[in-house]
N, C-alpha and C positions, 0 to 999 in steps of 0.2 A: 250714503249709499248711491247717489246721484251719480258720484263719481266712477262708478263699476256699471252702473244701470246705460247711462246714455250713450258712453262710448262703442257699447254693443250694438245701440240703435243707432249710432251714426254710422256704423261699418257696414249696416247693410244697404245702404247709399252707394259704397264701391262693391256693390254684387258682382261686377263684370269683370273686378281686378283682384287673382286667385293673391297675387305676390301681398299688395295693400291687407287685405283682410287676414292672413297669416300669418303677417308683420304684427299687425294690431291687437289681433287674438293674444299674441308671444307677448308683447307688451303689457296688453293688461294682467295676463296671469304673472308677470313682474310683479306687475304694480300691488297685486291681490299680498303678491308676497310680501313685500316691505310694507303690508299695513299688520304684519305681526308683533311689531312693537310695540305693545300696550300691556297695562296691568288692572283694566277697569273689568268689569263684569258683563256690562252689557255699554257699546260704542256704535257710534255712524247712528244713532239715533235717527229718525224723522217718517216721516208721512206710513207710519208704522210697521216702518223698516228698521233691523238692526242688528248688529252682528255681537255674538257671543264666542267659548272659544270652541263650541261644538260647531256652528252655523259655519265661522269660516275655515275651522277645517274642509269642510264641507261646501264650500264658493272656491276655495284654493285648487282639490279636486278636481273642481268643474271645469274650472277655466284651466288648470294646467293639462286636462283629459279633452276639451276641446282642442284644445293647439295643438293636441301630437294627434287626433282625428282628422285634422285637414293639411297636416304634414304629410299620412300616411293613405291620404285618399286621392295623391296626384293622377291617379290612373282615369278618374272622372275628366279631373282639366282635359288629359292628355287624348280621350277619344271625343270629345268634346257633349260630354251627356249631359247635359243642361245641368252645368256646373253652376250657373250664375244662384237660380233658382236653389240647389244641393246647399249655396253656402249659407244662403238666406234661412233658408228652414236648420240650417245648424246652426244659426247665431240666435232665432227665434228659441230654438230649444235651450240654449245657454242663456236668454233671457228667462225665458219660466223656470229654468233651476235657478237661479239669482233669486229671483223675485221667492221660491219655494223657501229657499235656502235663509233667508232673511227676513220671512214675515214674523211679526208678532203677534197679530191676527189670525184667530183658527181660521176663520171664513176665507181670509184672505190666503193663507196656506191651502185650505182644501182648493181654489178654484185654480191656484199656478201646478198645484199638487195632479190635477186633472189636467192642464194645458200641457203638460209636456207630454201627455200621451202624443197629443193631435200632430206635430213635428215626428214623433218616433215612428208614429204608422205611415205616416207620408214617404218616409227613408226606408221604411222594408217595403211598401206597395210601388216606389216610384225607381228604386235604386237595387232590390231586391234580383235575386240571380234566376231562381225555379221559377213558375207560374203558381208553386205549392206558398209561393208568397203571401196570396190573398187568404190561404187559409190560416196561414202562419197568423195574417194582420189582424183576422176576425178572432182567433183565440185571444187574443193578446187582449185587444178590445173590451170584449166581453167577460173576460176572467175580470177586469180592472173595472167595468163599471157596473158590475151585479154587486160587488162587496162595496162598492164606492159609496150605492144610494145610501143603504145604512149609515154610514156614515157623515152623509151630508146632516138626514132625519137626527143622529145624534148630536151636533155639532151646534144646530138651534135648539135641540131640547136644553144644551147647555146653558144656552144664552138667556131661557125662558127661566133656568134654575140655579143661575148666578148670576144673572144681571151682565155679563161683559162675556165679550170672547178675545178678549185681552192675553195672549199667553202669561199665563203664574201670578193674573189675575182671578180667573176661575177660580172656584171656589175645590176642596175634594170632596167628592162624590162618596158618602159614608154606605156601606154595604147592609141596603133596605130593602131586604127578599128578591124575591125574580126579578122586579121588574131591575134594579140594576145590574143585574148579570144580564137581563137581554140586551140593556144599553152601552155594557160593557164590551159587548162581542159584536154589537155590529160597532164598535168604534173599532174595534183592534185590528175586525178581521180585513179589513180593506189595505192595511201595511202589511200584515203576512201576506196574504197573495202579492204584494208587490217585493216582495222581498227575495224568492218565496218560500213558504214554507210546504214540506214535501204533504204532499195529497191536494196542495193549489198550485204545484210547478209544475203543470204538463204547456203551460203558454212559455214556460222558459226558452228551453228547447230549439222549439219549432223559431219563434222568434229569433235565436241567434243565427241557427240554421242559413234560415232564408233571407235573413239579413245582410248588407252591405258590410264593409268592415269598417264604413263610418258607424252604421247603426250598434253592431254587436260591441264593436269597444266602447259606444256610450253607452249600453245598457248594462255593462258591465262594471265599467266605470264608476258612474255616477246613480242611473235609474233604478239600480237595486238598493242602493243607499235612502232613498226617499221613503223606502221602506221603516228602516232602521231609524234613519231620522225622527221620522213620525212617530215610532213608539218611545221613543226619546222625549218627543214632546208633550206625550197626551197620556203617559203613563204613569205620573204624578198623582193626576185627578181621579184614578181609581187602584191607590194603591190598596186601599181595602180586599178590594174586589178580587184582584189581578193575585195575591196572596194562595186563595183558597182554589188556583187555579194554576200556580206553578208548576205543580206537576202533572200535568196534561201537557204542557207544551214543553217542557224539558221531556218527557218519556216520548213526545210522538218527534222532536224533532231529532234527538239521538238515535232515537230506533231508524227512522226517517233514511239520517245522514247517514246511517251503517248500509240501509238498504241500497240507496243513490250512487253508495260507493261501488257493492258491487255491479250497480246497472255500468256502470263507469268503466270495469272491470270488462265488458264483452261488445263497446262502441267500436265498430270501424270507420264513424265518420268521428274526423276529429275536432273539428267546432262544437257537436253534438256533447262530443267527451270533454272538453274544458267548459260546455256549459252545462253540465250534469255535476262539473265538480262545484262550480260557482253554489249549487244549491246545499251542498255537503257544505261550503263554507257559513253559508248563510243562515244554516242548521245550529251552527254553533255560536252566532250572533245571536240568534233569536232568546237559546238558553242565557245567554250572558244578559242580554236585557233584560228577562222575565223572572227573574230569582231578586228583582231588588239587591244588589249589592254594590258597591263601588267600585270593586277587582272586574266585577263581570260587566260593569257600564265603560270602564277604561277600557277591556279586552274587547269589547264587541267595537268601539270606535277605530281603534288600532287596529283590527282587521280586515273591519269595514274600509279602509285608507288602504292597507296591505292587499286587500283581495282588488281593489279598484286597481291599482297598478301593474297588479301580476298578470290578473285576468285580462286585462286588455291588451298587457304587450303581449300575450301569448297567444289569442286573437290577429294579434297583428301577423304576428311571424306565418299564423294558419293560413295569413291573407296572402301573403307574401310566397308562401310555397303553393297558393291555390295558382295567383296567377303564372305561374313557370309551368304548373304540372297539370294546371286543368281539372283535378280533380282534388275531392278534399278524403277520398277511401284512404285508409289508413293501409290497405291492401297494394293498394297500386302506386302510393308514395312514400315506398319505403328505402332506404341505402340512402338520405337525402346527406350523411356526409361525406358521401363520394361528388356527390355535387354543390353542395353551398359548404363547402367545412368551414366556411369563415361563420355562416348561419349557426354551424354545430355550437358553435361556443353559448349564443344567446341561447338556443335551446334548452342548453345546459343550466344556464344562469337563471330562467324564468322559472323553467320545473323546479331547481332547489326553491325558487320562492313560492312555489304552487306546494310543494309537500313542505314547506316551515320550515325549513331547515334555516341554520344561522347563516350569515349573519340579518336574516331578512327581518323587518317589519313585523311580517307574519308570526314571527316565532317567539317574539315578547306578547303577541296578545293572546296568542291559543297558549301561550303560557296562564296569562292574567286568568283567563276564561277556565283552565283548568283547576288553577288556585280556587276559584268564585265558584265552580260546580261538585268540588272533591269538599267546601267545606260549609256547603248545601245539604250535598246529602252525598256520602262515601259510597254507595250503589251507583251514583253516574262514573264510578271508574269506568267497569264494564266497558256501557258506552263508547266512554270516550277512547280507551283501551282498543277497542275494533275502527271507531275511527279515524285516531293515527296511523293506524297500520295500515288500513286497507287504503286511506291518503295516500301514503307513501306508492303503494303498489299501486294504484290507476296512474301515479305519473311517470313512476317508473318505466311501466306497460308504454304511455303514450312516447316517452322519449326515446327507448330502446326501438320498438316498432317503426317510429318515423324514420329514425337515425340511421338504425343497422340494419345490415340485410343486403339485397340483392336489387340496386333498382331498375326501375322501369325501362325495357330495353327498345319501346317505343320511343325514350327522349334520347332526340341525339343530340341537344348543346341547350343549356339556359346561361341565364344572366347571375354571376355569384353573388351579386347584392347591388344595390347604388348608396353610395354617402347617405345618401335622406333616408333607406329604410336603417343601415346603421345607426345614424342622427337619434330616430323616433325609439330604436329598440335600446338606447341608452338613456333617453331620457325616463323609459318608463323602470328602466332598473338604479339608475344613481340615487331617484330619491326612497326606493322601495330597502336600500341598502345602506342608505346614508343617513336616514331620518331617527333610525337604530340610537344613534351617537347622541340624541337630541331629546330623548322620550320625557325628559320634565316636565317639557310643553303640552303633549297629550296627558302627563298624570295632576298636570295641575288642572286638565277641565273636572277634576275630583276636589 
């Protein structure tokens, strides 16, 4: 793991040279790539590091969602806002998802699990647009470390009641009245908030919001996945438990994603609206993890990969139409293919991957996820039934509205694109379209 860890610490040495650390970022998510050729179980062994093939799906992410974040943030370089510092705190942040992404150690997962907040609120407090930023950072903050402490408290009770906090060393936690349902939920609940699940996402939001569109592409990215990840890791040890409690989190997160949808349905801020849907996605990860099955643990990883790519390059594009038109109302930036038509196309191309349509990513796992919830229990049709739909219609809503219409008669000339925002809005759609072709790989983490 040395191999991926240091060359991250050596790049923030050229903090001052945007080209060098761009180069190097692109490089190692190469290099992350060609270490996909193995057949072992668990690889890169050491100092209680080590990659599985959930863990580097998930470093692969990181590192290929960091490199189109500082492709897609030249606008820092270019007024000169203390770029050097911007790139440092984004490679530190790509350090603690490594380190998250690769522990074997719970303890040592919880404390990188926590580090990457400290990078994330620095890029909405430091880089952030409103002054509604600081409130943005304090939600954010505090949603993540009110659920966190339980979580720490459980993490040693574990180690006091199996001897090791070794991952799939731990022992399972056999279902022994209250007191393991309480140990159970403050373990779980500090990953659904981070995930989140609807009645702990009101820090989503705000945070994409007032976010840079370095910060909102990596929380969307990557920092919702940490969620997902974690109950991947620690849902083993109370499969007992987590059982008699399925449905509570399949009925609030379907009802949830219905309700999310239609909040979705009446946004005229459009960051707002691609991260309201982010929560509707992650509504249906949550079910796919929590029913124990194999269709619903493959479906929630492959979305979790799909929703990272889609959601950030559509982020991107927000970013990209904020800086021409200054604002991000869905009111005031509408006819935008009178002015970017070449833009039109990627619009087109992300929304089909935000509503699952083929041939996307998305649409083999809200496949898997429906397989895994229809033969759970045939009542989550419904559900799911409102939630395709009303998917379809908020992105519909979001494309039509941007798209068509009458634009702003205050803009007398913008810029139709440059190569580099091109560059970044194909890199986030070839692998969200192409990976389709390849799906062995994620059904063998089964």
């Amino acid at each position: 793991m040395l191999k991926l860890l240091l060359p991250v610490v050596l790049l923030m040495k050229f903090k001052s040279d945007w080209k060098s650390i761009q180069t190097g970022v692109g490089m190692l998510s190469g290099l992350v790539g060609l270490m996909c050729f193995h057949d072992m179980y668990l690889y890169n062994l050491g100092f209680e590091l080590g990659l599985d093939f959930v863990s580097y799906i998930m470093v692969y992410l990181s590192t290929w969602v960091m490199f189109l974040v500082i492709i897609s943030s030249q606008r820092v370089k270019g007024e000169n806002n203390f770029f050097d510092m911007f790139l440092v705190v984004n490679l530190f942040l790509l350090l603690s998802l490594l380190f998250t992404f690769s522990s074997l150690n719970y303890l040592m997962f919880y404390i990188s699990f926590e580090m990457s907040l400290i990078p994330t609120l620095i890029l909405i407090l430091g880089w952030g647009y409103q002054p509604e930023r600081i409130q943005a950072g304090v939600y954010m903050l505090f949603y993540t470390l009110t659920m966190s402490l339980p979580l720490l408290g459980s993490l040693l009770y574990i180690y006091y009641y199996s001897g090791s906090l070794t991952m799939m060393m731990s022992g399972m936690i056999l279902d022994g009245g209250y007191m393991s349902v309480i140990w159970y939920f403050s373990s779980v609940m500090a990953f659904l908030v981070k995930l989140p699940m609807y009645m702990f996402h009101l820090w989503l939001p705000k945070a994409h919001v007032e976010a840079p569109v370095a910060g909102s592409m990596v929380l969307a990215g990557v920092l919702l996945k940490l969620g997902g990840y974690g109950l991947i890791r620690l849902l083993f040890m109370f499969q007992k438990v987590s059982l008699n409690f399925s449905w509570l989190w399949v009925s609030v997160s379907l009802l949830g994603g219905v309700l999310v949808s239609l909040l979705c349905l009446r946004q005229v801020d459009l960051k707002s609206l691609i991260a309201y849907s982010s929560v509707v996605h992650m509504s249906m990860v949550i079910c796919g993890l929590m029913i124990f099955s194999w269709w619903g643990m493959m479906g929630a990883i492959v979305v979790m990969v799909g929703h990272g790519l889609c959601s950030s390059g559509l982020f991107c594009l927000a970013n990209m139409m904020y800086e021409r038109i200054g604002s991000r109302s869905l009111l005031i930036s509408k006819g935008l293919l009178n002015l970017l038509p070449s833009m039109g196309l990627w619009w087109f191309l992300l929304s089909v991957g935000n509503m699952a349509a083929p041939p996307t990513l998305n649409l083999f796992g809200e496949i898997s996820l429906f397989v895994s919830l229809l033969s759970w229990s045939t009542l989550s049709m419904i559900g799911l039934m409102f939630l395709s739909f009303f998917s379809a219609a908020y992105t519909l809503y979001m494309y039509s509205l941007s798209q068509h219409g009458i634009f702003f008669n205050g803009l007398y000339s913008c810029s139709s694109g440059k190569v580099r925002e091109y560059l970044v809005l194909f890199f986030h759609w070839f692998p969200l379209n192409i990976l389709i072709l390849n799906l062995n790989l994620v059904a063998s983490v089964n």
